[in-house]
C-alpha positions as CSV (number, residue, x, y, z in Angstrom):
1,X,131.2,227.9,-15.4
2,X,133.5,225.0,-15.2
3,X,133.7,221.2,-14.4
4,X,137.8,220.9,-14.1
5,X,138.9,218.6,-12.5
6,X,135.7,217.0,-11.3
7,X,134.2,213.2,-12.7
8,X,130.5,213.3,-13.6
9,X,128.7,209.8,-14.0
10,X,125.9,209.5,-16.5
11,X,123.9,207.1,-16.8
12,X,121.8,205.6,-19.7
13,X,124.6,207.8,-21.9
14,X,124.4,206.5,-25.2
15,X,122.2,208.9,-27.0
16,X,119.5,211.3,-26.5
17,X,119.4,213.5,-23.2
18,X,122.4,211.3,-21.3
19,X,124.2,211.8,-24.7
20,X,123.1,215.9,-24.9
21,X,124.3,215.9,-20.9
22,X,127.2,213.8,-21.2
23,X,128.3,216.1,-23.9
24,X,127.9,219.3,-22.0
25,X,129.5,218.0,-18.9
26,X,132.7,217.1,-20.8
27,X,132.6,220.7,-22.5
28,X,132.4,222.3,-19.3
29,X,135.4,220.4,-18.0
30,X,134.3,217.2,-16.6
31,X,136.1,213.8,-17.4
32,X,133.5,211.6,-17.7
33,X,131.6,208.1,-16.4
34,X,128.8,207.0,-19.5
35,X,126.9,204.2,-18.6
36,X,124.1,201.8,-20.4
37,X,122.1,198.9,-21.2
38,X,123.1,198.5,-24.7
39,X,126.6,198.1,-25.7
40,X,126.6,196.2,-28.7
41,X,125.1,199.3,-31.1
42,X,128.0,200.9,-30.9
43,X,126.5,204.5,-30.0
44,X,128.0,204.0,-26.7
45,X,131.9,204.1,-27.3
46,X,130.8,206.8,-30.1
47,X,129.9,209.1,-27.0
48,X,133.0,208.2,-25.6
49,X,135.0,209.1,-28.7
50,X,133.2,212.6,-29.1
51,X,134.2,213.1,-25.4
52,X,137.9,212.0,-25.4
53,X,137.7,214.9,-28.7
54,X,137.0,217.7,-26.3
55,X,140.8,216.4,-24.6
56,X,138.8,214.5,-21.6
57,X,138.7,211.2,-20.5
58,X,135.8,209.2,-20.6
59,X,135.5,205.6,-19.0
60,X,132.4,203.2,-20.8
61,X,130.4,200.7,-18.7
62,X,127.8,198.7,-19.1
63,X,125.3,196.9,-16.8
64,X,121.6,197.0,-15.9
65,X,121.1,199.6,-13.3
66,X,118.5,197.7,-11.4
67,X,120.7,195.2,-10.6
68,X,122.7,196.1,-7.2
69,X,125.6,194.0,-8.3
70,X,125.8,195.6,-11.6
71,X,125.8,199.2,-9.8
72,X,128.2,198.0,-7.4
73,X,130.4,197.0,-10.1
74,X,129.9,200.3,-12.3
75,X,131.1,202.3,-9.3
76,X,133.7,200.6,-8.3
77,X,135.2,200.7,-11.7
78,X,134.7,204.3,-11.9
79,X,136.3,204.8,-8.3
80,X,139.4,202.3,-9.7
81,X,139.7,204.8,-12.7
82,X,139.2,208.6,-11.4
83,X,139.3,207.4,-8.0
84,X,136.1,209.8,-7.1
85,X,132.6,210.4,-8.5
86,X,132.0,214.5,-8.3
87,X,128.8,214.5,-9.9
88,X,126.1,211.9,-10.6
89,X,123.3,211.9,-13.2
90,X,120.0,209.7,-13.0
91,X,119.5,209.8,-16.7
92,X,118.9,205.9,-17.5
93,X,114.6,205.9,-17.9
94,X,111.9,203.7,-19.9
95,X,108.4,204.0,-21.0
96,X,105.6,202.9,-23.6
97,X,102.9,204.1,-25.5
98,X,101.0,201.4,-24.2
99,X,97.4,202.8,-22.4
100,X,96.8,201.4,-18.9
101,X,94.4,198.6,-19.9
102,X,96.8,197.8,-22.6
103,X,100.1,197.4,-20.5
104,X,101.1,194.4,-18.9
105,X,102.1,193.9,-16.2
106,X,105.9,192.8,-16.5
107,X,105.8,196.2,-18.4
108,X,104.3,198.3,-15.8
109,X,107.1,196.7,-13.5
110,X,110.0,197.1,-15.9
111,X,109.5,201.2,-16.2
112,X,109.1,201.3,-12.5
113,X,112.3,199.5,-12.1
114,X,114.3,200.8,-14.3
115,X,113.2,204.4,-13.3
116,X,113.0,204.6,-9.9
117,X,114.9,201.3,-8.5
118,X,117.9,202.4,-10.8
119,X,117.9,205.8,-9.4
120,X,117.4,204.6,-6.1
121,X,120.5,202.1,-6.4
122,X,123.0,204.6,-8.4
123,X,122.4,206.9,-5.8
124,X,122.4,204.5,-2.9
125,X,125.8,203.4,-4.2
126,X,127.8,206.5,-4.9
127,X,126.1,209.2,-2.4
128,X,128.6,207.2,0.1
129,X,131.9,208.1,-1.6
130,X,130.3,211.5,-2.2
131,X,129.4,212.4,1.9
132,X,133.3,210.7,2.9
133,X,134.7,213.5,0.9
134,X,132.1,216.1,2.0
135,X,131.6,216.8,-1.7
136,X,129.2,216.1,-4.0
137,X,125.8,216.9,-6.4
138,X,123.2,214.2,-7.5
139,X,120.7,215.1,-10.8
140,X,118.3,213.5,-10.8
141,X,115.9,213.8,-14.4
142,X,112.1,214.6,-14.7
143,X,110.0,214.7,-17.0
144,X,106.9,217.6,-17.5
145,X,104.9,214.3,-17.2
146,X,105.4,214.1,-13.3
147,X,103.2,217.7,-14.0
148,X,100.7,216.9,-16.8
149,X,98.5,213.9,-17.2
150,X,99.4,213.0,-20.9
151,X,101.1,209.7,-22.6
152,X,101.8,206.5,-20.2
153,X,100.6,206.2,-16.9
154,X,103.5,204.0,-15.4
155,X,106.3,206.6,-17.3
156,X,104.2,209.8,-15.2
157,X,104.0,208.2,-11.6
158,X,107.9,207.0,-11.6
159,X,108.9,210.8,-12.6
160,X,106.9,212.3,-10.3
161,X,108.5,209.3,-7.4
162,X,111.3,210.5,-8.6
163,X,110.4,214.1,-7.9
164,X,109.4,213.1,-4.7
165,X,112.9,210.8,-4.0
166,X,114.6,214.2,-4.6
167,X,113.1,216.0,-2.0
168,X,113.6,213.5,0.5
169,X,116.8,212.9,-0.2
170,X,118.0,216.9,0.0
171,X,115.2,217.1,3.2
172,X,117.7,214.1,4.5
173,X,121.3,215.6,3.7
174,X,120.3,219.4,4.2
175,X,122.9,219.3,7.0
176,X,125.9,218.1,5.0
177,X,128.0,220.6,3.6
178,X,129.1,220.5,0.5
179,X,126.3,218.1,-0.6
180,X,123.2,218.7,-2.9
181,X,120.9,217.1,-3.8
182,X,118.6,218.0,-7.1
183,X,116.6,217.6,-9.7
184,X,115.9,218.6,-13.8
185,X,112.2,218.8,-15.3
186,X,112.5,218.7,-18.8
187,X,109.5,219.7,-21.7
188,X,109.0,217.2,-24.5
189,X,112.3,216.7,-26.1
190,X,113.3,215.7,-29.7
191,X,115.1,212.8,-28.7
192,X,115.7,209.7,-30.9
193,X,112.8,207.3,-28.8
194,X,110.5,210.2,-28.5
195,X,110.0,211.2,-32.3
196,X,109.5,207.0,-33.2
197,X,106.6,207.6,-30.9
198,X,105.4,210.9,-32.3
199,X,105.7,209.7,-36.0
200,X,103.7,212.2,-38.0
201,X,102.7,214.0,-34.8
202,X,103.1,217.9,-34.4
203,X,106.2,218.0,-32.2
204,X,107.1,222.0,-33.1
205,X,107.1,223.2,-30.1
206,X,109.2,220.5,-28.4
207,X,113.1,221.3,-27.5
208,X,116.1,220.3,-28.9
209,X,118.2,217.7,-27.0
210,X,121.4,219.8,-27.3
211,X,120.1,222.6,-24.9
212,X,120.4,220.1,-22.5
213,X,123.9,219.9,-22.9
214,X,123.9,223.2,-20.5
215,X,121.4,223.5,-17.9
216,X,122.7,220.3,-16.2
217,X,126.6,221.4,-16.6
218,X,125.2,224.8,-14.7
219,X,123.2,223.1,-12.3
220,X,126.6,220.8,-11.4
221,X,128.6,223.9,-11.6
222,X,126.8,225.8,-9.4
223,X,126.8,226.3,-5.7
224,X,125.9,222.5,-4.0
225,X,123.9,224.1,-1.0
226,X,121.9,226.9,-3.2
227,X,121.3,223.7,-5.6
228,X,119.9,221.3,-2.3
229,X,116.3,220.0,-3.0
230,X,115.5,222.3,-5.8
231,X,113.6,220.6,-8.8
232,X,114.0,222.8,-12.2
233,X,112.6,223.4,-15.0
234,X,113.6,225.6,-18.2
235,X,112.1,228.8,-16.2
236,X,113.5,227.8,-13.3
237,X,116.6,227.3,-14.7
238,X,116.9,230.5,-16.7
239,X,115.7,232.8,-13.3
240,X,119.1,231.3,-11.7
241,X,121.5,231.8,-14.6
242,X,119.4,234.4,-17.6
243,X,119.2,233.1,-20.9
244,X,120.5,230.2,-21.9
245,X,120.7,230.5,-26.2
């Protein structure tokens, strides 16, 4: 498996899964686009540091990915420094623990935004560049909450739009070579937002952040039109390529 020579763009990078994916994309090869919100914490440029470690290059932007002209400007910056995106990642997502009669409304609309409008725009923007060169893969991330009916309401329905958006989209470039078009489904992960939320919670059987670091590196690495429209989960995932350890 390798990423050399290509340019992945992840975005909402800073920690957690985009960190874990970030991470594995630069070990497999690929210099690197990390994109977020938050700049100002610092955890950011630390990304960027651990990637520039592993001898690639890694370029740092911020902006709000559901603004169009903050997408338009992340991209073009990107396309100004590797001159080509290779591979882009719909990491950036937000949620609550707030139940539905609890959460207002400029909530319900923020989580929708920032989950499906931002992956909607990112992709909007860069799928262009990606079809001129005839080249290209899109991940889009899931959740197992687009599946099962647990935790927010708002969080369940955008994963499961975007689950939807990915199927579309691959339906809709099925006849471009060299394109694909797909999606990850993670299970609970131990991420840094998820354990404030399950404070003193049994979270034993969730998964580790860092074996994210691989399955999306395989799933860019792999053959774009055996990748088109497929969503995948850790089963899924490990039929393709065996055990991942």
């Amino acid at each position: 498996m390798t990423l050399e020579g290509k340019v992945a763009m992840v975005t909402g990078a800073r920690q957690g899964l985009g960190m874990s994916i970030a991470m594995g994309m630069a070990e497999a090869g690929a210099d690197m686009v990390i994109c977020d919100r938050v700049l100002d914490d610092g955890k950011l440029d630390g990304v960027a540091e651990d990637i520039k470690k592993l001898g690639r290059r890694a370029l740092t932007l911020g902006g709000d990915i559901t603004i169009e002209d903050d997408v338009n400007d992340i991209v073009n910056k990107s396309l100004e420094e590797f001159g080509k995106i290779d591979v882009l990642v719909n990491n950036a997502g937000v949620t609550s623990t707030d139940s539905f009669l609890q959460l207002p409304y400029r909530r319900w609309r923020l989580i929708l935004s920032v989950n499906l409008d931002g992956t909607y725009l990112c992709t909007k923007t860069v799928l262009p560049h990606m079809l001129e060169k005839k080249t290209g893969m899109v991940i889009n991330v899931s959740s197992i909450l687009a599946q099962q009916i647990r935790m927010n309401i708002a969080y369940g329905v955008t994963k499961a739009g975007v689950e939807r958006f990915t199927l579309g989209l691959a339906r809709e470039m099925r006849r471009e070579l060299g394109i694909a078009i797909t999606c990850i489904r993670p299970y609970f992960v131990k991420t840094e937002v998820v354990m404030e939320f399950m404070a003193g919670r049994d979270t034993s059987d969730y998964e580790e952040p860092i074996i994210w670091q691989k399955y999306p590196a395989m799933v860019a690495a792999a053959d774009p039109q055996s990748m088109t429209g497929k969503i995948l989960d850790k089963a899924a995932l490990e039929e393709m390529f065996g055990p991942i350890q």
